[in-house]
C-alpha positions in Angstrom: 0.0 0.0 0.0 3.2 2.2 0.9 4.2 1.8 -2.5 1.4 2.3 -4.1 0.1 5.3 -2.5 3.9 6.8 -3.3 3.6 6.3 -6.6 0.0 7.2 -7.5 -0.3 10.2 -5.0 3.3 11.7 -4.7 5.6 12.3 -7.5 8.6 11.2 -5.9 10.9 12.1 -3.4 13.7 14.5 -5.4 13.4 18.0 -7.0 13.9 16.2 -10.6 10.7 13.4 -9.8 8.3 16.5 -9.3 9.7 18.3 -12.1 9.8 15.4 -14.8 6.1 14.6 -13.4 4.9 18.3 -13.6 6.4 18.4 -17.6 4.1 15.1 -18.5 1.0 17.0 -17.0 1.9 19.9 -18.8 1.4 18.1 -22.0 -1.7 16.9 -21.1 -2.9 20.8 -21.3 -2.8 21.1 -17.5 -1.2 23.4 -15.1 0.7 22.3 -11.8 1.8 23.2 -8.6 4.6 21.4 -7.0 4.6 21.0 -2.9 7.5 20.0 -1.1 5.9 18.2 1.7 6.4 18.5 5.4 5.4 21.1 7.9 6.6 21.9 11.1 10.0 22.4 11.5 12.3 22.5 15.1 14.5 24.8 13.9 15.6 27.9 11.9 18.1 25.9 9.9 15.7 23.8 9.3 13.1 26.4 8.1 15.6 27.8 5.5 16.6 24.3 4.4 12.5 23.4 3.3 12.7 27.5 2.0 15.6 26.4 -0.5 14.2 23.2 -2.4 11.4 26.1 -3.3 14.1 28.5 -4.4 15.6 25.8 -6.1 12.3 24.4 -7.8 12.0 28.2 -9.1 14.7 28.5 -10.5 14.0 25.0 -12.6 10.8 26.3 -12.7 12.0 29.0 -15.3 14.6 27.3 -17.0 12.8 24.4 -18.2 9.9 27.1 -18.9 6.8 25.0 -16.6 3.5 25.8 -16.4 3.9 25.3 -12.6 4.1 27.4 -9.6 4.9 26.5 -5.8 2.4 25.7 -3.0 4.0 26.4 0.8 3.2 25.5 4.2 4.1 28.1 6.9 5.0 25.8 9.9 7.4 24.4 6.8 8.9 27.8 6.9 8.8 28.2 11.0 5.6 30.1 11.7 5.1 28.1 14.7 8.7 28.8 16.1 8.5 32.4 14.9 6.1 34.5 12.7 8.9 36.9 11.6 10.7 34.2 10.4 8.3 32.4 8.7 7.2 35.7 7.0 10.4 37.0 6.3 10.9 33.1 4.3 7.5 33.9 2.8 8.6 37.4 1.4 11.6 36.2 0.2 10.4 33.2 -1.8 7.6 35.5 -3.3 10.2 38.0 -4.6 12.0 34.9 -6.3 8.8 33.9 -7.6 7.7 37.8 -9.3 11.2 37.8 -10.4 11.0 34.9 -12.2 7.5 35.3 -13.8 5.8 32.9 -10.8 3.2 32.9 -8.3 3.4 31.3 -4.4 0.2 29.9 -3.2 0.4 29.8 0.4 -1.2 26.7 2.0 -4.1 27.1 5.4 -3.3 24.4 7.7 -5.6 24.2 11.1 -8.2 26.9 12.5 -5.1 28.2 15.6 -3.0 29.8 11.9 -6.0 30.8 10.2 -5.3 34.3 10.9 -1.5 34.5 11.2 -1.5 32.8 7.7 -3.7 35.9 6.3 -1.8 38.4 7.9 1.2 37.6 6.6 0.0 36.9 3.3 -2.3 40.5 3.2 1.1 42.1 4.4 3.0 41.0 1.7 0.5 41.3 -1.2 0.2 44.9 -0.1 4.0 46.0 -1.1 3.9 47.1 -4.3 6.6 44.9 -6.2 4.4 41.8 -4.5 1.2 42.4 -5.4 -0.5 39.5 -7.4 2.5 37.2 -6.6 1.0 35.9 -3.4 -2.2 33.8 -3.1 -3.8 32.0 -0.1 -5.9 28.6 0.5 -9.4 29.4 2.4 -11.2 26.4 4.0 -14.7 26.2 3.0 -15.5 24.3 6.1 -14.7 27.0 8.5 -17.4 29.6 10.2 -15.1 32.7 8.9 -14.4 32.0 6.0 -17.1 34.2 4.1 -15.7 36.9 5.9 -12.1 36.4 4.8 -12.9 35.9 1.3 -14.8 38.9 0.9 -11.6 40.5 2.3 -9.1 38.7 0.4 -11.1 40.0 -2.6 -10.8 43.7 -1.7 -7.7 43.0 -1.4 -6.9 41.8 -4.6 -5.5 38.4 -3.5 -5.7 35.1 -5.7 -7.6 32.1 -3.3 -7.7 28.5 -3.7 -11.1 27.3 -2.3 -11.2 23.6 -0.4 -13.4 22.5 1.9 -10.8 21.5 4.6 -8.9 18.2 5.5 -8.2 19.3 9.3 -10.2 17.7 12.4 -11.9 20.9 14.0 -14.3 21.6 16.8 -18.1 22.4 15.9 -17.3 25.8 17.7 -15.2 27.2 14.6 -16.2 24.7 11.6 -19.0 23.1 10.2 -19.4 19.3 11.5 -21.8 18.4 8.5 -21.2 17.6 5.2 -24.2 18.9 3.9 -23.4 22.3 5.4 -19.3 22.0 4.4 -21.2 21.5 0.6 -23.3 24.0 0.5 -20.9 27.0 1.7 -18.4 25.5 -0.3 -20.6 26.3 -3.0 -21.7 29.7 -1.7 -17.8 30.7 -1.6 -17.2 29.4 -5.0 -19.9 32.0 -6.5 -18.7 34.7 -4.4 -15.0 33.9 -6.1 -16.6 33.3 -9.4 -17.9 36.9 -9.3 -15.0 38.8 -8.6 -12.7 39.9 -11.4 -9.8 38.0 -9.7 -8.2 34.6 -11.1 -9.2 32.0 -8.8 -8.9 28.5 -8.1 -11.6 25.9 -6.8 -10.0 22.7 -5.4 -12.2 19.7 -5.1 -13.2 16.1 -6.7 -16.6 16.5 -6.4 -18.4 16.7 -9.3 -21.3 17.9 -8.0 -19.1 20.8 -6.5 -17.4 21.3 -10.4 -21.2 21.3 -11.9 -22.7 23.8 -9.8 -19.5 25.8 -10.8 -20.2 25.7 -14.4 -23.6 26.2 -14.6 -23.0 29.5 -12.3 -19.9 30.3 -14.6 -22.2 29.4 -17.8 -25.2 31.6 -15.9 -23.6 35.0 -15.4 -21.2 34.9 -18.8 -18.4 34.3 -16.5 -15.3 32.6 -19.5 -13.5 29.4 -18.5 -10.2 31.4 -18.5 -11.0 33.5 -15.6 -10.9 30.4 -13.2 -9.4 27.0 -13.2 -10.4 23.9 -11.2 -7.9 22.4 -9.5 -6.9 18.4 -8.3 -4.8 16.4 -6.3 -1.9 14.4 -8.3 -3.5 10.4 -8.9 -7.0 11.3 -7.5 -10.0 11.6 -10.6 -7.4 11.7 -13.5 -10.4 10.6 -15.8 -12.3 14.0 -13.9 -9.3 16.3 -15.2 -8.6 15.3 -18.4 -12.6 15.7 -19.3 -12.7 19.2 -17.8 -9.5 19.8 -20.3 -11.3 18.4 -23.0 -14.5 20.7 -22.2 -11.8 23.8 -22.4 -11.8 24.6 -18.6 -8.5 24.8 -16.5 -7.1 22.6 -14.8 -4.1 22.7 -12.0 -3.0 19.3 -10.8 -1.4 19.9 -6.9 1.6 17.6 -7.0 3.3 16.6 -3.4 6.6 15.4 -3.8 9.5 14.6 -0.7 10.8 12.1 1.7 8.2 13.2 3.9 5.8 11.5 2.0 4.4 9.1 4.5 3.4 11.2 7.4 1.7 13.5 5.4 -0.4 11.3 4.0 -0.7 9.3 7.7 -1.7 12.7 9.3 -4.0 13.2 6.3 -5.6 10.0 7.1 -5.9 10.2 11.2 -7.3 13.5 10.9 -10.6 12.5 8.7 -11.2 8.9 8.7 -13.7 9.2 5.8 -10.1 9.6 3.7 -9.3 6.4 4.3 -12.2 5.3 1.7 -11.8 8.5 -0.4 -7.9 6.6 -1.2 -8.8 3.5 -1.9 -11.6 4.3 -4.0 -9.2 6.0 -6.2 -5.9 3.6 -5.9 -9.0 1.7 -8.5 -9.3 4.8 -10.9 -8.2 5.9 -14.1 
């Protein structure tokens, strides 16, 4: 299962596995984002050792001319040892990315960083020379998160819409499915609206269809959104969206930390466990 899951889910554990993986989605018409996985780090060093594979996978990035930009976790980048630091990493990666022609997506983890994550991330889209090189993930499952949207749109900041993978309390996040669906839906309009190039992250195709018919609805144009998937989950789902001339970003994990990532995934929401195997049997 190890094996399999490593090979279906994660590109590999080296800089050249995620980049030889990220050209062959590229010529299937599809953009990418490569994620260097692990998260909380013990020390500065170490912080600054995860920053560089991400200025290294820029750099390669431009060279080999990718469709691709870089997805990063703050706790990867220290924010739990020290938000300066962690934004300081985050600034710097974001001017690599605008000097190369890139973006930096920066990931949400649990409901205690919700709002250090957006501070940093509004701070630095509001310098000048950053501005549209920074984008955020919101988490459709959590209370606040109409709120932050409408803000992150006034602000002019790019947002990946998910509905969440973290185990919260019923105090800040929705415990129902039904309700995660239905504001996951709600934010997805509210994105689809704005003039602002967004991204809406699920395998639900009930999620994707109530997207197009409100894109379809209001004369909103494929190009001014993309949908975006996990790396070996619904391939048969992405290459139909390409084929119906929507776009599509593939999220590619790559790194020896592989296997607690996709451990803590698992732990935290049972109802993955099913969610992997069903798809360790799909095209």
């Amino acid at each position: 299962m190890g094996g399999k899951l490593s090979s279906r889910f994660v590109a590999g554990v080296e800089i050249e596995d995620a980049l030889r993986v990220a050209e062959a989605v590229n010529r299937q018409g599809m953009h990418v984002t490569l994620d260097s996985l692990g998260e909380s780090v013990s020390s500065a060093a170490e912080a600054e050792k995860a920053a560089d594979v991400y200025h290294r996978l820029l750099d390669a990035i431009a060279e080999r001319k990718l469709d691709a930009n870089i997805s990063v976790k703050l706790t990867q980048m220290g924010l739990t040892l020290d938000p300066q630091l962690a934004g300081d990493i985050a600034e710097s990666l974001t001017e690599h990315a605008r000097a190369t022609g890139n973006f930096v997506r920066i990931d949400m983890e649990d409901s205690p960083l919700t709002q250090v994550t957006l501070d940093i991330v509004r701070r630095l889209n509001a310098k000048p020379n950053l501005r549209g090189a920074i984008g955020i993930v919101i988490q459709a499952y959590l209370y606040r998160s109409q709120a932050d949207i409408e803000q992150l749109i006034a602000d002019g900041i790019r947002v990946r819409l998910c509905k969440g993978a973290y185990q919260e309390q019923a105090q800040v996040a929705f415990p129902k499915k039904a309700d995660v669906d239905e504001n996951y839906v709600r934010l997805s309009c509210t994105l689809l609206k704005s003039d602002i190039y967004h991204g809406l992250a699920t395998h639900d195709e009930s999620m994707i269809d109530e997207a197009k018919s409100f894109a379809s609805q209001h004369g909103i144009a494929p190009s001014r959104f993309e949908f975006q998937m996990l790396f070996g989950v619904r391939r048969d789902l992405q290459r139909k969206l390409v084929a119906e001339g929507y776009n599509v970003r593939v999220y590619i994990p790559f790194g020896r930390e592989w296997y607690p990532y996709f451990m803590r995934r698992l732990a935290e929401r049972p109802a993955n466990v099913l969610f992997l195997a069903k798809n360790l049997l799909r095209n």
